[in-house]
C-alpha positions in Angstrom: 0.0 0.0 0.0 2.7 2.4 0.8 3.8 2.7 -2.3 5.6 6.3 -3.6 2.5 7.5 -5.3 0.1 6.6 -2.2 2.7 8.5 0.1 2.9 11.9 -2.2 -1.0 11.7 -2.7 -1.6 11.1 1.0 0.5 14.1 2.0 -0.5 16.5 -0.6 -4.1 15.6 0.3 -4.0 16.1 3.6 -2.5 19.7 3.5 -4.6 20.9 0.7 -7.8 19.6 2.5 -6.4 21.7 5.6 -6.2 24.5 3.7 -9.8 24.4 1.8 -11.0 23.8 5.1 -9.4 26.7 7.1 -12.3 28.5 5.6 -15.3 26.6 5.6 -16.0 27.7 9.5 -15.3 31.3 8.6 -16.9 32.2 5.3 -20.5 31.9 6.5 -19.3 34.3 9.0 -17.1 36.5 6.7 -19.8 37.1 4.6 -22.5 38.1 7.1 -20.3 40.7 8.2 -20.2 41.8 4.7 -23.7 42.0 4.6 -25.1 38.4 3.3 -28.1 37.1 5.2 -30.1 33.8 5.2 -30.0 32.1 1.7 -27.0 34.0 1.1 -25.2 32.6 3.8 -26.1 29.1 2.5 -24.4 30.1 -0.8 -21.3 31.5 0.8 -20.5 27.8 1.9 -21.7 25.9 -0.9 -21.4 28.1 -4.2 -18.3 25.9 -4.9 -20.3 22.7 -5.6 -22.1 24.4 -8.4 -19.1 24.8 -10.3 -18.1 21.2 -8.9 -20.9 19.9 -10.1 -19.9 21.0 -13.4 -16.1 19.9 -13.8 -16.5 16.9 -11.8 -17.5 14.5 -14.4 -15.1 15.8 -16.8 -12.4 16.0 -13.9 -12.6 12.5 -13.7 -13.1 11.2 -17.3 -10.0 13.8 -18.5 -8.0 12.2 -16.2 -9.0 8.8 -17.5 -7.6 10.2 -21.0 -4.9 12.3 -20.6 -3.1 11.0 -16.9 -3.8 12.3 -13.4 -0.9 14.5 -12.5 -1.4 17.4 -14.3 -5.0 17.7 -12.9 -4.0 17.4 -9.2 -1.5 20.2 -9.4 -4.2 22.2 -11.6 -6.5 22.0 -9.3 -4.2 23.0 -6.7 -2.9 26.0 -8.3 -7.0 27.1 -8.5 -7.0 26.9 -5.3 -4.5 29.0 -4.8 -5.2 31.7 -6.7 -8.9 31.8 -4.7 -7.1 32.0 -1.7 -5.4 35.3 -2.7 -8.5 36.5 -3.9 -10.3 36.3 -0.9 -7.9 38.7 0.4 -8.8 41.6 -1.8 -12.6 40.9 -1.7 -14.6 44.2 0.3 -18.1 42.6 -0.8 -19.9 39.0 -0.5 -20.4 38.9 -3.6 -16.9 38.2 -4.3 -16.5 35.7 -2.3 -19.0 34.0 -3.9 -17.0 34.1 -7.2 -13.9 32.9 -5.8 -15.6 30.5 -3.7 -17.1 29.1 -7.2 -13.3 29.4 -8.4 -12.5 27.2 -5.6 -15.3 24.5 -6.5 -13.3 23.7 -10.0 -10.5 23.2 -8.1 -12.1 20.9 -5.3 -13.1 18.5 -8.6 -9.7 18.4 -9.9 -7.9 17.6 -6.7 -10.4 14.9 -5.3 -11.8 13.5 -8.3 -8.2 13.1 -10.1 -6.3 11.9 -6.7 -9.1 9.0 -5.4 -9.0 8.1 -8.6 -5.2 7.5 -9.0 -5.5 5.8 -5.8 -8.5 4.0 -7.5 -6.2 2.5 -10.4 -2.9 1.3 -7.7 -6.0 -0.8 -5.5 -5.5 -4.6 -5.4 -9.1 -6.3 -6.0 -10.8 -7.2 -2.5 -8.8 -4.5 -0.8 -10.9 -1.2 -1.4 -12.1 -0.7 1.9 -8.9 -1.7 3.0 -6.6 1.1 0.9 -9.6 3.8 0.8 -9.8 3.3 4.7 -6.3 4.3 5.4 -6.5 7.1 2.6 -9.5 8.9 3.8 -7.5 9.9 6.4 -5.9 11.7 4.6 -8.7 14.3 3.4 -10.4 13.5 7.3 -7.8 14.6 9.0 -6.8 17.7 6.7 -10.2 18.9 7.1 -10.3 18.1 11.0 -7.3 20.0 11.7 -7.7 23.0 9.0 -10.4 24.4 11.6 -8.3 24.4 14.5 -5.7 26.1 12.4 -8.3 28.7 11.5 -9.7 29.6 14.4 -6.2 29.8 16.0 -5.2 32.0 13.4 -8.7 34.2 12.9 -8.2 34.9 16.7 -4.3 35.8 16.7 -4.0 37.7 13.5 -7.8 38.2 12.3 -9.5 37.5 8.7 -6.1 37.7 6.1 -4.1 35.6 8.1 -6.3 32.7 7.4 -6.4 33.3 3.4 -2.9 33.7 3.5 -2.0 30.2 5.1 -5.1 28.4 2.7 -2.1 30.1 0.2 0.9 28.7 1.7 -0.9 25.8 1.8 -1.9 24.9 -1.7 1.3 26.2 -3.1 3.6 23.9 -0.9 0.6 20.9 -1.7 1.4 21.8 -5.5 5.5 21.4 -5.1 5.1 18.3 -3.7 2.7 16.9 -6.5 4.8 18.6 -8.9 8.0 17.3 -7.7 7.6 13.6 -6.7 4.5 12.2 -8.2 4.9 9.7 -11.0 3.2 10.1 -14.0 0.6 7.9 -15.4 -0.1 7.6 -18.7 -3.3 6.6 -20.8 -1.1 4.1 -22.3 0.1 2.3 -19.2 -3.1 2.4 -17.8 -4.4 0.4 -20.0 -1.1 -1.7 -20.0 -2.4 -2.3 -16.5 -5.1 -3.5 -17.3 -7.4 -0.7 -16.4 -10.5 -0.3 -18.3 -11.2 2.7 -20.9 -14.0 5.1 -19.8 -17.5 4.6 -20.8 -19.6 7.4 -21.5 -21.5 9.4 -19.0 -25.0 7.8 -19.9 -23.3 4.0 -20.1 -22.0 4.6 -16.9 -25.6 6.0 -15.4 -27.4 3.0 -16.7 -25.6 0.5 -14.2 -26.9 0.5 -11.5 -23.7 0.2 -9.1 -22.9 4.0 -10.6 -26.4 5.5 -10.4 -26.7 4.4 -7.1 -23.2 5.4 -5.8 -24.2 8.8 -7.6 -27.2 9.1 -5.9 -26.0 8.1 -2.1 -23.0 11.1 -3.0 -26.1 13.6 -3.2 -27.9 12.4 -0.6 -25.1 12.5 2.1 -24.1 15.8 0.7 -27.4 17.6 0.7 -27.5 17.2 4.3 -23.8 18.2 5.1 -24.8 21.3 2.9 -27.9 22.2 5.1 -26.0 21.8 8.3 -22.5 22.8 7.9 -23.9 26.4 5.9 -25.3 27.3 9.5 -23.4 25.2 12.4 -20.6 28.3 12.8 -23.7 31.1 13.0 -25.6 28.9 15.3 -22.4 28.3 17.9 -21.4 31.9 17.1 -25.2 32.8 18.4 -24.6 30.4 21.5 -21.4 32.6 21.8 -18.9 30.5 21.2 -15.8 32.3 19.9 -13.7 31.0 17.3 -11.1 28.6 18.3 -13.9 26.3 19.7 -16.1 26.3 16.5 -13.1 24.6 15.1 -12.6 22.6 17.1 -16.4 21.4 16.8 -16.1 21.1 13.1 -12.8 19.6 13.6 -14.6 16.8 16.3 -16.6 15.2 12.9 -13.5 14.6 11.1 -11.1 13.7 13.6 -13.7 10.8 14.8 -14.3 10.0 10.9 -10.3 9.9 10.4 -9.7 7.5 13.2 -12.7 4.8 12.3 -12.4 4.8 8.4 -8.9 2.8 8.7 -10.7 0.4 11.6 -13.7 -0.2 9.2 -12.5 -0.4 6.1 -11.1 -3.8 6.4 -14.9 -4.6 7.7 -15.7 -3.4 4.2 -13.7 -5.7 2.1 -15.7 -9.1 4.3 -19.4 -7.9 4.9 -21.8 -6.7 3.1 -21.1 -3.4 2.0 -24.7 -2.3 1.6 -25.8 -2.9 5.5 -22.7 -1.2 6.7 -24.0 1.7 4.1 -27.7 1.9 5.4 -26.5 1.6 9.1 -23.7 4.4 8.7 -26.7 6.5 7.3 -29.3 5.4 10.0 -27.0 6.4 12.9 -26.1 9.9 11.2 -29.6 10.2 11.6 -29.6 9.5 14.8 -26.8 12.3 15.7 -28.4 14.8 13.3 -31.6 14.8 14.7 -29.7 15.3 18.3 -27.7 18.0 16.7 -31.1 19.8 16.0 -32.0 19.6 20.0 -28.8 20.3 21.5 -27.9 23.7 22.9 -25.0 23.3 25.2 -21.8 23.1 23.1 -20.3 19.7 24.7 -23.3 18.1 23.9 -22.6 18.9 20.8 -18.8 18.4 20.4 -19.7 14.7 21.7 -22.7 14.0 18.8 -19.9 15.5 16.0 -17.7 12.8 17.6 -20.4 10.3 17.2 -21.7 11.7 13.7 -17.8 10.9 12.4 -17.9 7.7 13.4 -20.8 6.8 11.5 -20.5 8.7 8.4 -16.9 6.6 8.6 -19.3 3.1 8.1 -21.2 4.4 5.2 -18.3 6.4 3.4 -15.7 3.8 3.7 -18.1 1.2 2.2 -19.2 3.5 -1.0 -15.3 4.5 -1.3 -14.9 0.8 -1.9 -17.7 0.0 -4.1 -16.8 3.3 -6.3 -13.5 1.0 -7.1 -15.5 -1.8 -8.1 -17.7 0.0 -10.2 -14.7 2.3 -11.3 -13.0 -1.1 -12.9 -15.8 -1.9 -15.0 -16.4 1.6 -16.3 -13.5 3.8 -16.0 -12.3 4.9 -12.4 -12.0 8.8 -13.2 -15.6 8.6 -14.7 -17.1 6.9 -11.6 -15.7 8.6 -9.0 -15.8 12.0 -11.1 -19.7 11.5 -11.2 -20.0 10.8 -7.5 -18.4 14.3 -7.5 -20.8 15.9 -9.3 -23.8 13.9 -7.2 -22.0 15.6 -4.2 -22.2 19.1 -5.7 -25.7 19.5 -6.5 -26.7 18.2 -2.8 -24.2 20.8 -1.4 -26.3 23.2 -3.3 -29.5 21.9 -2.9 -28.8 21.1 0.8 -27.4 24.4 1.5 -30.1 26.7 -0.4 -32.7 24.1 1.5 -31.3 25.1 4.7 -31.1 28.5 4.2 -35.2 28.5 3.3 -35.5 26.3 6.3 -33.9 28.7 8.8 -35.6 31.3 7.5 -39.2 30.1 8.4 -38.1 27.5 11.2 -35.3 28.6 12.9 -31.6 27.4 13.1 -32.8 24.1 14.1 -34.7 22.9 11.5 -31.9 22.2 8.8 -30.2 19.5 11.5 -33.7 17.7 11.4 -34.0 18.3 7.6 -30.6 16.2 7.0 -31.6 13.3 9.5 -34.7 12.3 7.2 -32.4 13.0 3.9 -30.3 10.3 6.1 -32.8 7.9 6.7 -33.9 8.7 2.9 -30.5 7.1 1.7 -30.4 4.2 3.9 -33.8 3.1 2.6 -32.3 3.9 -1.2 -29.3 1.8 -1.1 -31.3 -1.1 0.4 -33.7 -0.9 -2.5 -31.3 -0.2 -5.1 -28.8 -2.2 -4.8 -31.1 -5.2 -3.4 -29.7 -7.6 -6.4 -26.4 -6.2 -7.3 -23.0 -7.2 -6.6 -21.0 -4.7 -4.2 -17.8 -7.1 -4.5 -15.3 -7.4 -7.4 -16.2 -9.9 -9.8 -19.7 -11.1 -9.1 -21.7 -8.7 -10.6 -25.3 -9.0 -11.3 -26.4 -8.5 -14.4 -29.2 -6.4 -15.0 -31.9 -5.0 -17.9 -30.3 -1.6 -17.2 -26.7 -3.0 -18.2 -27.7 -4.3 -21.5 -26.5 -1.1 -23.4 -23.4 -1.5 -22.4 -23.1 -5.0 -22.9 -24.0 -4.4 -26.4 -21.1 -1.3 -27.3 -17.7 -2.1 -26.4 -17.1 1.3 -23.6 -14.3 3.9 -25.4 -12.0 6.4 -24.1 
């Protein structure tokens, strides 16, 4: 597993997620001090999954094409440039548009590099590899919050910008410098399969599925993470400890992913889905009662945990299905299914709060949870989640028929 190419893609991972997330705690904030309110709070935080919802298929399928490296540091380098941007920005408005920059960037970086990591995977060890590599991204984003609000409280607004800068720039020279290439040619020397096209892949039912659970999830992290910050900042918590609540989720998620994904590679991957979904649920709903903040540092612990069970499992069956019809393609459309429930989630949220209160987008995403347990139950009830013994279906019998192309 620890290969050279899993080591530089682990590394560069986890310090460009620190740095995208240094300012998902403060933007929401940022730009109600620059005058945005309600729905345009929501868009502050998830305006970037618009424009990933737009690269993120091509992301993927480009990469299947023309190599991965290139890509990676692209989206890097976008990043960048959005991260001096927000410097000079006086209204909310621009921050939206750099924080829709930052969303073509967010599809090259973790499109392209799961992807990579996608085509290196031994079959029967997906949950095992994509376990240990979440960490990666979990941990980035766990501890770019603490960084934030460490920083926002020493040296105010800028300083945060400015180390989301140093950040993806030092992410870039290490992509740059000792990442392998990986040509289409020796890809397919490796035996790794040509992409099929967007509408081959949506007819199986592996990807449509996958795609859809990837919107589901997301639409409720985009209703509740667009207004966690504004509701602890209403409780008056300052800014080191919403951090550090935002940083709870994704430290808990980081430590269980490597625990369960070996569980992934010998059960069935579709309980440990619906129960990882059921028990976010579970915490979300909580979430939407609690008002003291330790109760709520302790259900972001346990909401980590169990979005670790569900996400470790469709990590593993994205491989599987990524095999069959092209990894960049697969994992590129489970991108874009995560940016239209960011948007979705976040504009829903917005609506909610308006009419209901901070509350009500915490109960919103606990039935879009119990929603996605019920879908991948019923979905995937006769298909194969495992390499190699997969179901056929009706669905598949277009892509039986045409050879898939590049």
């Amino acid at each position: 597993m620890w290969s050279r190419p899993f080591v530089v893609l682990f590394a560069s991972v986890m310090v460009a997620t620190m740095g995208i997330s240094m300012v998902s705690p403060i933007l929401p904030v940022y730009a109600e001090d620059l005058g945005a309110t309600g729905i345009w709070i929501g868009l502050t935080f998830s305006v970037f999954a618009v424009t990933q919802t737009i690269f993120g298929p091509f992301a993927g399928r480009w990469s299947d094409r023309y190599g991965r490296k290139p890509f990676i540091i692209l989206g890097l380098l976008i990043y960048f440039v959005a991260a001096l941007g927000y410097l000079t920005a006086d209204t909310f408005l621009q921050v939206l548009a750099f924080r829709a920059l930052s969303g073509s960037g967010t599809s090259l970086i973790f499109s392209v590099s799961r992807a990579y990591i996608g085509d290196l995977v031994p079959p029967g060890h997906e949950g095992r590899w994509f376990g240990v590599f979440a960490v990666a991204d979990i941990m980035g984003f766990g501890l770019g919050p603490i960084f934030s609000g460490a920083l926002r409280e020493a040296f105010g607004f800028d300083a945060v910008f400015v180390g989301m800068a140093a950040l993806m720039g030092s992410s870039a020279a290490i992509v740059w410098t000792l990442l392998p290439g990986q040509s289409h040619a020796e890809r397919i020397a490796r035996g790794v399969a040509p992409s099929w096209s967007f509408g081959q892949a949506l007819r199986d039912r592996l990807v449509m599925t996958l795609t859809a659970l990837m919107g589901l999830t997301s639409l409720t992290f985009g209703a509740v993470y667009s207004f966690l910050s504004v509701r602890l900042d209403d409780l008056g918590v300052s800014a080191l400890p919403i951090g550090l609540a935002f940083a709870a989720e994704s430290l808990a998620s980081g430590v269980a992913q490597p625990i369960f994904g070996p569980l992934a590679d010998r059960l069935d991957r579709r309980v440990m889905v619906a129960g990882g979904l059921i028990a976010s649920a579970v915490a979300l709903a909580a979430l939407g009662a609690a008002s003291r903040y330790d109760v709520i540092v302790g259900l972001m612990l346990l909401l980590g945990v169990a979005q670790a069970v569900a996400m470790v499992s469709i990590s593993a069956m994205q491989v599987v299905a990524g095999r069959r019809a092209g990894m960049g393609t697969v994992i590129g459309l489970g991108s874009a299914g995560n940016g239209v429930g960011i948007v979705f989630g976040a504009v829903a949220g917005g609506a909610l709060v308006g009419v209901f209160g901070l509350s009500a987008p915490f109960y919103f995403g606990a039935l879009t949870m119990l929603a996605g347990g019920v879908l991948v139950m019923w979905m995937m009830r006769s298909v194969s989640t495992s390499e190699g013994h997969h179901t056929p279906q009706p669905s598949d019998d277009a892509t039986a028929e045409t050879q898939p192309t590049g």
